[in-house]
C-alpha positions in Angstrom: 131.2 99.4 103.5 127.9 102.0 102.9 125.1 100.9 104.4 123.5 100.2 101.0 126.2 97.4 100.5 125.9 95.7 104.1 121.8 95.7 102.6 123.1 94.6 99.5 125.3 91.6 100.8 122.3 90.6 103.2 119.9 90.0 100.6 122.0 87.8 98.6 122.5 85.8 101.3 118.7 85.4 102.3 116.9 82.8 100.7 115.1 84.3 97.7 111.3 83.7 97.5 110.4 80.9 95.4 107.2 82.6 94.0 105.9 86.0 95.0 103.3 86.4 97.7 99.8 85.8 97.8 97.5 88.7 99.1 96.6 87.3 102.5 92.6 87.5 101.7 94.7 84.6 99.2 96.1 82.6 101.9 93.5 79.8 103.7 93.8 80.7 107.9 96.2 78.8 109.7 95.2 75.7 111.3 94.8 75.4 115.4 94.7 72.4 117.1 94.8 71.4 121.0 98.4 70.2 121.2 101.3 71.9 122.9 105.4 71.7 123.2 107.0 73.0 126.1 110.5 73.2 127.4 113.8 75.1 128.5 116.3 76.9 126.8 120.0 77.2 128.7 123.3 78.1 127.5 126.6 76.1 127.4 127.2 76.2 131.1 123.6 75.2 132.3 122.5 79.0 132.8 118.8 80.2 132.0 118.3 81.9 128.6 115.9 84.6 128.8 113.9 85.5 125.1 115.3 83.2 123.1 113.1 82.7 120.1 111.9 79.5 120.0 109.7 78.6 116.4 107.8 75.2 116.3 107.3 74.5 112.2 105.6 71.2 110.5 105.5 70.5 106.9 102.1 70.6 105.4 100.5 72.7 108.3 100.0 76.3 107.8 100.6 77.2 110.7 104.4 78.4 112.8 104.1 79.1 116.3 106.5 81.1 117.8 107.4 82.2 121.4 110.1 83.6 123.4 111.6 82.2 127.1 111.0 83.7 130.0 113.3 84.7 132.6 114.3 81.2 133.7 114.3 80.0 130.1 111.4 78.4 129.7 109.4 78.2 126.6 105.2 76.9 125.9 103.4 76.8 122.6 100.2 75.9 122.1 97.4 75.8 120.2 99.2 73.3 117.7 97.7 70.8 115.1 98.6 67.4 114.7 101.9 67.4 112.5 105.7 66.8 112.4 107.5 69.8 114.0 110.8 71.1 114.3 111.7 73.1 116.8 114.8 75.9 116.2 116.1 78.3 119.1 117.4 81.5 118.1 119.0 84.6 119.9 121.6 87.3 119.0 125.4 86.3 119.2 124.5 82.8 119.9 124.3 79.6 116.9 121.4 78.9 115.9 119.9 75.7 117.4 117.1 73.0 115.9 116.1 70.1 118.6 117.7 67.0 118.1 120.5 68.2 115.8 123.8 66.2 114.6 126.0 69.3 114.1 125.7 72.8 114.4 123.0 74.3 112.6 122.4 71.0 111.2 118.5 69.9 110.7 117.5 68.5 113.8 115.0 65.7 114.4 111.5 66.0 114.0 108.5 65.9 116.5 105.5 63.5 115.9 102.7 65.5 117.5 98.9 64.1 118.0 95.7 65.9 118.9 95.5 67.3 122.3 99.4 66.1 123.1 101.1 67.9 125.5 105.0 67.5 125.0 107.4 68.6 127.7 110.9 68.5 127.8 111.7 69.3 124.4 115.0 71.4 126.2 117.8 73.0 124.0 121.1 74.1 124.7 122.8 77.4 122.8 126.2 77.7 122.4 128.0 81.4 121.8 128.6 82.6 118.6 132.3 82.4 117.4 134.5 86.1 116.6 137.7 86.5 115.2 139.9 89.5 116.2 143.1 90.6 114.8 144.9 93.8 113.3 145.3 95.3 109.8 148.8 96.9 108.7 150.3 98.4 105.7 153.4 97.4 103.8 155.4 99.4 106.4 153.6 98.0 109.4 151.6 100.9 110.2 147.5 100.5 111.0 145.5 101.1 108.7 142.3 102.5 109.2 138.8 102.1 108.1 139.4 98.5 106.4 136.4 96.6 106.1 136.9 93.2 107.8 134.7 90.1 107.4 134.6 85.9 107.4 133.7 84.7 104.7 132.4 80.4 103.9 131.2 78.6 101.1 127.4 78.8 100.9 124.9 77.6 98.3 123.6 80.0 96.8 121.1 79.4 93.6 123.0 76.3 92.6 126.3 76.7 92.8 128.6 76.9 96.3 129.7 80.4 96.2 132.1 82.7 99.0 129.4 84.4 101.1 130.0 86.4 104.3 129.5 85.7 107.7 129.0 87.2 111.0 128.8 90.4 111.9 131.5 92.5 109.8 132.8 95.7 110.8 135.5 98.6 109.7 139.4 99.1 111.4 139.4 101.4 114.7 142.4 104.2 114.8 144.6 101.6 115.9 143.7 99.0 112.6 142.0 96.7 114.7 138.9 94.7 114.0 136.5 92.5 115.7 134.4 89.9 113.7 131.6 88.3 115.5 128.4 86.5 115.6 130.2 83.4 113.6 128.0 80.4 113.4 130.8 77.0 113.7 132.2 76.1 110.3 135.7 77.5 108.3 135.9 80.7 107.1 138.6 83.0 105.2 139.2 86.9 106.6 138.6 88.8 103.6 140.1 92.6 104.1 139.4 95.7 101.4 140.3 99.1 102.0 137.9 101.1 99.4 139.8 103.3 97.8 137.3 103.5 94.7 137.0 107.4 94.1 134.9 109.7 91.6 134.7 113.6 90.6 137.4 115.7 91.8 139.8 112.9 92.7 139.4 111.2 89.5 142.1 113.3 88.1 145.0 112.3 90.8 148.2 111.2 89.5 148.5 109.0 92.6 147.5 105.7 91.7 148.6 103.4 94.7 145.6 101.2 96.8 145.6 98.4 98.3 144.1 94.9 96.5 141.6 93.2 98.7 143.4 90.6 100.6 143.1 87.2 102.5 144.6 86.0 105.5 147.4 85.1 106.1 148.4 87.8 103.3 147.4 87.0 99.3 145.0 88.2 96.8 143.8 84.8 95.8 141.5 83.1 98.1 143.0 79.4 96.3 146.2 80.4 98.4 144.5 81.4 101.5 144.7 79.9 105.0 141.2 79.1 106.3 140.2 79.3 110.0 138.0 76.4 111.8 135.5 78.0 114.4 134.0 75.9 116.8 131.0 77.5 118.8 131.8 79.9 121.4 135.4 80.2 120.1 137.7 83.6 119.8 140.4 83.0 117.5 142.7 86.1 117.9 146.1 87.9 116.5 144.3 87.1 112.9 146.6 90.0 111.9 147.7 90.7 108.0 149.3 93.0 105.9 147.2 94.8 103.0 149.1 94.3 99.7 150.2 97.1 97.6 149.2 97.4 94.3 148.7 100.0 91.6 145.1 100.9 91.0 143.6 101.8 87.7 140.7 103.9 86.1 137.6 103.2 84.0 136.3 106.2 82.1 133.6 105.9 79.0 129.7 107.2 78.8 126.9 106.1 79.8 123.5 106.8 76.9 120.0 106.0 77.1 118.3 103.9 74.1 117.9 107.3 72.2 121.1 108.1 72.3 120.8 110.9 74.6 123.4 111.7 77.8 122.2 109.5 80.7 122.5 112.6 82.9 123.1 112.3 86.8 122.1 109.0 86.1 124.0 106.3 88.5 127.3 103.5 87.5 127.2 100.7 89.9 130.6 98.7 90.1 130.6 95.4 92.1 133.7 93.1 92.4 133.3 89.6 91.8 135.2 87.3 94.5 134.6 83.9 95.0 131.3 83.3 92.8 129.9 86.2 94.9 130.1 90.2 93.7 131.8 92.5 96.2 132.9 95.9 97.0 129.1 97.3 95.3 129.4 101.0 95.0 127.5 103.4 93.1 129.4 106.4 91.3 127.7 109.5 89.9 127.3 110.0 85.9 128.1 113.4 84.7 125.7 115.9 82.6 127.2 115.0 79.6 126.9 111.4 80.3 130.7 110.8 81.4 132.0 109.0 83.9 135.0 107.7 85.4 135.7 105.5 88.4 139.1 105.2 89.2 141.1 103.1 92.4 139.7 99.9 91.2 142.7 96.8 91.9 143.3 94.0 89.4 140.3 91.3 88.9 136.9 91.3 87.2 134.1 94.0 87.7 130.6 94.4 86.6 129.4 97.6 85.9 125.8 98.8 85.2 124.1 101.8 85.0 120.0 101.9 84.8 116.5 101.1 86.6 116.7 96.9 85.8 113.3 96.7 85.1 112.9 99.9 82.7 116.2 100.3 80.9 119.5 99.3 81.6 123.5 98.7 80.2 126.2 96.2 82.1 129.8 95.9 80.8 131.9 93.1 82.4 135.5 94.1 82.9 138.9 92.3 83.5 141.4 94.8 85.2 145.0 94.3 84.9 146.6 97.4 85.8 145.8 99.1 82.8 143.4 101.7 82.3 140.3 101.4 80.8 138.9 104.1 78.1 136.0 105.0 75.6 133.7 102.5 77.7 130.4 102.7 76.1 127.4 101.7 78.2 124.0 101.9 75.7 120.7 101.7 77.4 118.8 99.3 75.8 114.5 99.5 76.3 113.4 95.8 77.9 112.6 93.0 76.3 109.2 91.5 75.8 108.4 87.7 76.1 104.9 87.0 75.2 102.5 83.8 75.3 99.9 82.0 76.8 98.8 79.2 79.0 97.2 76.3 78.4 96.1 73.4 80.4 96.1 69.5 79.7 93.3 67.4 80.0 92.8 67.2 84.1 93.3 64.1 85.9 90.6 64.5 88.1 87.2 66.3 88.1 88.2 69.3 89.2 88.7 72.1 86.1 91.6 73.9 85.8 92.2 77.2 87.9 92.0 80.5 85.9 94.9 81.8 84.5 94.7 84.5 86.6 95.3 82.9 89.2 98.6 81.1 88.7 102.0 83.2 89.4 104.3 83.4 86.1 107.5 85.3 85.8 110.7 84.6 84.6 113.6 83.8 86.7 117.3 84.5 86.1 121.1 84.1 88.0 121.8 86.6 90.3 123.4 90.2 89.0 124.7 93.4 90.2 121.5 95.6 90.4 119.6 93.1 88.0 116.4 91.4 89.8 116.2 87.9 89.9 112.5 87.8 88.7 110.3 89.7 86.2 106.5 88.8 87.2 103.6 88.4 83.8 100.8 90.0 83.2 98.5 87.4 82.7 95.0 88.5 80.6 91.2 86.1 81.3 92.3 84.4 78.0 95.5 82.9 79.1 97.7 85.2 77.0 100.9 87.1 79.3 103.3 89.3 78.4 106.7 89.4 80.3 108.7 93.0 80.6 112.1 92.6 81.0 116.1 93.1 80.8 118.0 91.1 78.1 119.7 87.7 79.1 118.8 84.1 79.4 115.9 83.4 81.6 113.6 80.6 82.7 110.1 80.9 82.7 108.3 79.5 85.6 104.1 79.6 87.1 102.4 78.0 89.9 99.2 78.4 91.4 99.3 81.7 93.3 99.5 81.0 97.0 99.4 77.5 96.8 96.5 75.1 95.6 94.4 72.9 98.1 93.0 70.4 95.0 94.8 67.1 95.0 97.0 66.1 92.9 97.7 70.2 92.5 98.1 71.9 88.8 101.9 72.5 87.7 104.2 73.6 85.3 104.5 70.8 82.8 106.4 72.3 80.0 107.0 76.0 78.2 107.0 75.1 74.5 109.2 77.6 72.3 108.8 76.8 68.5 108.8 73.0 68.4 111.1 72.6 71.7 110.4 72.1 75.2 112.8 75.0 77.0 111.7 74.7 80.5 115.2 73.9 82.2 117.3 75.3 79.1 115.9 78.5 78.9 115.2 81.5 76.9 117.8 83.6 75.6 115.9 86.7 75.2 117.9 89.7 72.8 118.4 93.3 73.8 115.4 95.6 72.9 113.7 92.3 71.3 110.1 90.8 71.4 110.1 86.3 72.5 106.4 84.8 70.9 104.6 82.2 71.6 105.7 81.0 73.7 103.6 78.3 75.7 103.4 77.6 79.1 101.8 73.9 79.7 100.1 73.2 83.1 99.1 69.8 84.2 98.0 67.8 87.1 99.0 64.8 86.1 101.7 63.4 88.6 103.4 60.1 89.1 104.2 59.4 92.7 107.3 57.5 94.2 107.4 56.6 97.9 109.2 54.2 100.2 111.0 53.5 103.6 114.6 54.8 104.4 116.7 52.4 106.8 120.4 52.7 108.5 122.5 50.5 108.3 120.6 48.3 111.0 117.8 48.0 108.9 115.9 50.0 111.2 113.6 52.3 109.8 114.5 56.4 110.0 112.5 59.8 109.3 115.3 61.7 109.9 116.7 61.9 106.5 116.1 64.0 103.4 115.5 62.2 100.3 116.1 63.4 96.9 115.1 62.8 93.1 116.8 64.5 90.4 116.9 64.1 86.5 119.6 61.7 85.2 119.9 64.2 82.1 122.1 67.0 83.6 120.6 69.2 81.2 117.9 69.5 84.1 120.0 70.6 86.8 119.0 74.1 86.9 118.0 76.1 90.2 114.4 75.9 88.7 114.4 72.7 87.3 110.9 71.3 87.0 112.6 67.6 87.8 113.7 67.8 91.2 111.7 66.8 94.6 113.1 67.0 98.1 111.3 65.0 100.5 111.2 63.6 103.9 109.3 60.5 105.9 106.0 60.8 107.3 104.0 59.9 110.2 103.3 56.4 108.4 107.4 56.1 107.6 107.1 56.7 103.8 108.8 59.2 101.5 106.6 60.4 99.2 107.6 62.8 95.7 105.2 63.9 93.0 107.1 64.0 89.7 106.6 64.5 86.3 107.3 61.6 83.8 111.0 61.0 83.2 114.0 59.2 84.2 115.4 59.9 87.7 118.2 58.9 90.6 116.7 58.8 94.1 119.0 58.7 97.0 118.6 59.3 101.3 121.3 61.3 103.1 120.7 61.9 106.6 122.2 65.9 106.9 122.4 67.6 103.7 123.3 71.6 103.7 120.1 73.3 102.8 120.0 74.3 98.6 123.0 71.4 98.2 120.4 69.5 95.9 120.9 72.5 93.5 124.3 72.3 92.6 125.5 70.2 89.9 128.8 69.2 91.6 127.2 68.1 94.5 124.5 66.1 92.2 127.3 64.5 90.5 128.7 62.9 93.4 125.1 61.8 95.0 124.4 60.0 91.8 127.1 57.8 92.9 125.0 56.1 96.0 121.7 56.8 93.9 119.0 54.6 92.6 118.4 55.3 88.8 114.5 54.5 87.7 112.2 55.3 85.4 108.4 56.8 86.1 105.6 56.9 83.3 102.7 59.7 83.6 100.4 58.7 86.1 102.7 55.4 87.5 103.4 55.4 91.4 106.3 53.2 92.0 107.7 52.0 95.9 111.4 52.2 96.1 113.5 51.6 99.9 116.3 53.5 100.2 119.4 52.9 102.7 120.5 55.8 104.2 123.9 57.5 102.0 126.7 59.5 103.1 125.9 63.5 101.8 129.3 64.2 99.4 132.0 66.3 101.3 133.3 69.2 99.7 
């Protein structure tokens, strides 16, 4: 894999921002305080870890300390305001570790921390990082070299579980073998692709045999693979498979700007979608004349785009079979406008509105080859925006920038297009089109639901993470204005700010970070949910047992 597609792969498996950043002049200065945690980090056997990372983070404080051990593995923060902390070890080739957890890289507990406390003790143990090992072969048993190697798990990734990779990945030696390492504990599939994908001179070889990206123990469909259970600090080896042969096929057409005009030297980027996530990202030249042709691509579908996403761009999603593919026209189309302006309801306190200015609008879309997720506004002293950006259906979303320190704080209420509330729907904006106003409602009127979360005891627990989503499904969208993920407090009570609506609450005690995102998991957690109703303004008390989190 180039180096632009390990960078590639990374950032689709980082969390994405949820709005952009505030200038720090923005930002209020982190809070200090006179409390402190200490403690000790060792490995599995009881040995000293020296610089582990150790980061101590509360909700609601802006403030995260972190610190590294010293040489016998111990660990001090200070400085720290009264809060609830978690505290998460982290250090290269070993899992990651929070204080308290159930599983591996499950939540942890949290830390109730007063003024001027000094907490000792708070010791953590790190476990190894998993690697798989194993060989590569051809259809005659010979190694094959240069295969790129890697593990790959279900992830959620904005809203849906898709096949993300894992570890530390790595290409075939001379002798086909690989190494796969730095596995945090869960199942994976070994995913192995010899790129063949070739351009220019060798586009005109006769020879069309390559290799289709295969699993382990040996198939090109990850429904009929074999997946591997990693427990921490576990080598699984002799992971060995046989590439399958297949012939390859070509894609030739040209690529044109909006004008019509040759999109000269200009670049075709071809990622291979696997598992919900695109693959094999390459980028392959584009000729004077505005021809190109990529060719060694294996049966499945393909995305191919050529363009700067934010200026002008062309995609063309393709289904190879074998068969080549001819005359493919990719047209540049200018970007789209959406324009509008925002308005704010009558406040619910005294405080006025903030300026329009100061909010962060943009508009959000799912994730594409070479397509950015979010197209930020230009937002005028009036309240009018304008929104430059690439064709497709998008959601438009604003927040105060950097946060907002009034109480209850300004929010998106609706985005009115015509005579219809779109906010969770969307806008389908049209190639080289201009979207009017459109109108983006702010409010801070909330209604608040809180309670108490017990086990099955009926003893009270913070631990837990309690969610309220829409009943409509029509609102389960990764941006979805009716959604609110909370946990206890010092005081024992959940507390979420909503909008007016009808909602399911329910409490699950370890729940995979972004699960509350995807519909299929929603669907099953409405099962042990509490269904109720919440007018503008209302605060409501509701107790919640503790639920199982839905096992996929």
């Amino acid at each position: 894999m180039s180096r632009a597609s390990l960078c590639l792969v990374a950032l689709l498996v980082s969390p994405l921002p949820l709005r952009a950043q505030a200038p720090a002049r923005d930002n209020p200065r982190p809070a200090t305080g006179t409390a402190s945690i200490r403690g000790r980090v060792v490995d599995a056997t009881g040995k000293p870890l020296s610089r582990v990372e150790i980061r101590a983070s509360a909700a609601g404080v802006n403030q995260q300390a972190n610190g590294l051990t010293d040489g016998d593995g111990r660990y001090d923060l200070n400085n720290l305001p009264a809060g609830i902390y978690t505290v998460v070890a982290t250090k290269a080739n070993y899992v990651r570790t929070s204080w308290g957890e159930q599983r591996p890289e499950g939540p942890g507990k949290r830390i109730t921390l007063a003024d001027g406390q000094k907490l000792d003790n708070i010791n953590l143990s790190l476990g190894r990082a998993g690697v798989i090992t194993g060989k590569i072969v051809d259809e005659f048993g010979d190694p094959v070299t240069d295969v790129f190697v890697s593990a790959m798990r279900y992830a959620y990734v904005q809203g849906s579980r898709r096949l993300m990779p894992g570890g530390r990945g790595g290409a075939t030696n001379d002798i086909g073998e690989f190494r796969v390492y730095g596995l945090s504990p869960g199942q994976y599939y070994v995913s192995a692709t010899l790129r063949n994908f070739s351009v220019g001179a060798n586009t005109d070889s006769t020879d069309r045999t390559g290799y289709a990206p295969t699993f382990y123990p040996g198939t090109g469909n990850v429904a009929e693979a074999q997946r591997l259970t990693i427990a921490p600090g576990q080598t699984v080896a002799n992971i060995n498979l046989a590439l399958l042969p297949i012939q390859t096929a070509k894609v030739s057409g040209i690529a044109v700007d909006s004008e019509g005009k040759p999109m000269a030297n200009a670049m075709i980027m071809v990622g291979q979608k696997v598992g919900g996530t695109m693959t094999n990202n390459m980028g392959f030249p584009v000729g004077i004349d505005g021809k190109f042709t990529v060719s060694g691509l294996t049966p499945g579908d393909y995305t191919l785009r050529v363009g700067a996403p934010a200026v002008e761009s062309a995609t063309a999603d393709i289904t190879i079979t074998g068969s080549d593919i001819t005359d493919l026209q990719l047209i540049v189309a200018k970007p789209s406008t959406i324009r509008g302006r925002i308005v704010f309801t009558d406040s619910a306190t005294s405080a006025a509105p903030p300026k329009p200015t100061a909010l962060d609008l943009g508009a959000w879309r799912d994730w594409a080859i070479g397509q950015q997720v979010r197209s930020q506004a230009k937002i005028q002293d009036d309240g009018t925006f304008e929104i430059s950006l690439a064709a497709g259906r998008v959601q438009v979303r604003a927040a105060p920038n950097g946060g907002s320190a009034s109480t209850p704080p300004w929010r998106l209420n609706r985005v009115v297009l015509g005579d219809l509330d779109v906010g969770d729907t969307g806008i389908e904006v049209p190639p080289n089109a201009t979207v009017d106003n459109v109108i983006v409602e702010m409010t801070n009127h909330n209604s608040d639901v809180s309670g108490r979360v017990t086990d099955a005891d009926g003893n009270v627990v913070r631990d837990v993470f309690v969610i309220v989503f829409a009943q409509d499904p029509v609102h389960w969208t990764v941006q979805t204005r009716y959604l609110s993920v909370a946990r206890p407090g010092v005081d024992d009570l959940f507390h979420a700010r909503l909008l007016a609506g009808d909602y399911y609450v329910v409490a699950m005690g370890d729940v995979e970070a972004g699960a509350w995102t995807d519909p299929d998991f929603l669907t099953a957690a409405r099962e042990h949910a509490v269904k109720f109703s919440i007018a503008d303004g209302e605060k409501k008390t509701i107790d919640l047992p503790v639920s199982p989190a839905p096992v996929f």
